[in-house]
Structures are given as structure tokens and as C-alpha cells.
C-alpha positions in Angstrom: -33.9 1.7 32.3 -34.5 -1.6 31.3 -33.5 -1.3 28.1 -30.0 0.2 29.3 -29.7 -3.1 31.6 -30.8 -5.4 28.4 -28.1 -3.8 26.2 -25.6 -3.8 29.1 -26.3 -7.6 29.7 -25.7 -8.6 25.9 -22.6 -6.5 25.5 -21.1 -7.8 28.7 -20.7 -11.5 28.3 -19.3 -10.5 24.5 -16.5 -8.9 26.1 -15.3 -12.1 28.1 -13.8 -13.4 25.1 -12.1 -10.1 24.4 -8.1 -10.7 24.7 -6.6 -10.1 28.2 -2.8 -9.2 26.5 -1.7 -6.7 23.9 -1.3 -8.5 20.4 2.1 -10.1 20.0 3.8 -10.4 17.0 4.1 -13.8 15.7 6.2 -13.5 12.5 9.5 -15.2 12.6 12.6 -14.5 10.9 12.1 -16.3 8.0 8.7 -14.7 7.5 10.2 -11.4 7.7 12.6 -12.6 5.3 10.4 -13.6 2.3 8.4 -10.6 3.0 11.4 -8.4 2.2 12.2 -10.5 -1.0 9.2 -10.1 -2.1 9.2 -6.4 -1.7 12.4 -6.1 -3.8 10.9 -8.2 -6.7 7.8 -5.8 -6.5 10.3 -2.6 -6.8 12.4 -4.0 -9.1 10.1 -4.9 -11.7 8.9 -1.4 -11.0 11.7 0.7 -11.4 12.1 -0.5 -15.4 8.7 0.6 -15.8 8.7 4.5 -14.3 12.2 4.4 -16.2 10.1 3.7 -19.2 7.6 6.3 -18.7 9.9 9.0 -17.9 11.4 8.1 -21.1 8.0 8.1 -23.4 7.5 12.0 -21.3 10.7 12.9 -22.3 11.0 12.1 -25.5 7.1 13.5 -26.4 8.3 16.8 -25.2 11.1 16.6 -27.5 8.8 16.3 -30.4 6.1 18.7 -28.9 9.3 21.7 -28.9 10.3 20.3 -32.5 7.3 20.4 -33.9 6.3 24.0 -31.8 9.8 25.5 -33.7 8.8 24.2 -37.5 5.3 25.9 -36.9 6.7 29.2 -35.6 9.4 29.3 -38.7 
């Protein structure tokens, strides 16, 4: 039991500080703004890229078949 009371009186003053209102969100407009921008830089450097590897798939299957028809000729 007197553990329980020693455990209850360390947690309880920690919870004092503990905020008394749901989190609000502080971001502005502008923040919201360069975050956006920078999200479009990110998926437009990305989009050359998968455009790339589609490319290097495609044209490895290509060679794959061409290479599959010489060796069954």
C-alpha cells in the first residue's frame, strides 16, 4: 500500500504541468504555403525519375523477348 501511495505521489505533481487545452494549430498561411512548394519540388524532381525507370523496365524486356526469339529460331 505504500508503495501504491509513493508512485501515486510522484506521478501526480508530473501531471500539473500536463496541458489543460487540446493542441492548436499554429502554422500560418505562409507556412502552409512553403510547405506545399516544397512538396511539388519533391514530386517533381520525382516524376522524371520513375519515368526513367519505367523506361530502363521497358526497354530490358524488349531485349529479354528479342533475345528469347533468336534463341528459339
Amino acid at each position: 500500500m505504500k508503495a501504491l501511495v509513493a508512485i501515486i505521489g510522484t506521478i501526480a505533481p508530473a501531471t500539473a504541468f500536463a496541458a489543460s487545452t487540446p493542441g492548436v494549430d499554429d502554422l500560418g498561411l505562409f507556412s502552409w504555403i512553403f510547405l506545399g512548394f516544397c512538396t511539388l519540388l519533391i514530386i517533381a524532381q520525382a516524376m522524371p525519375a520513375v519515368l526513367l525507370m519505367f523506361g530502363i523496365a521497358k526497354e530490358m524486356t524488349g531485349i529479354v523477348r528479342d533475345e528469347m526469339k533468336e534463341h528459339n529460331s
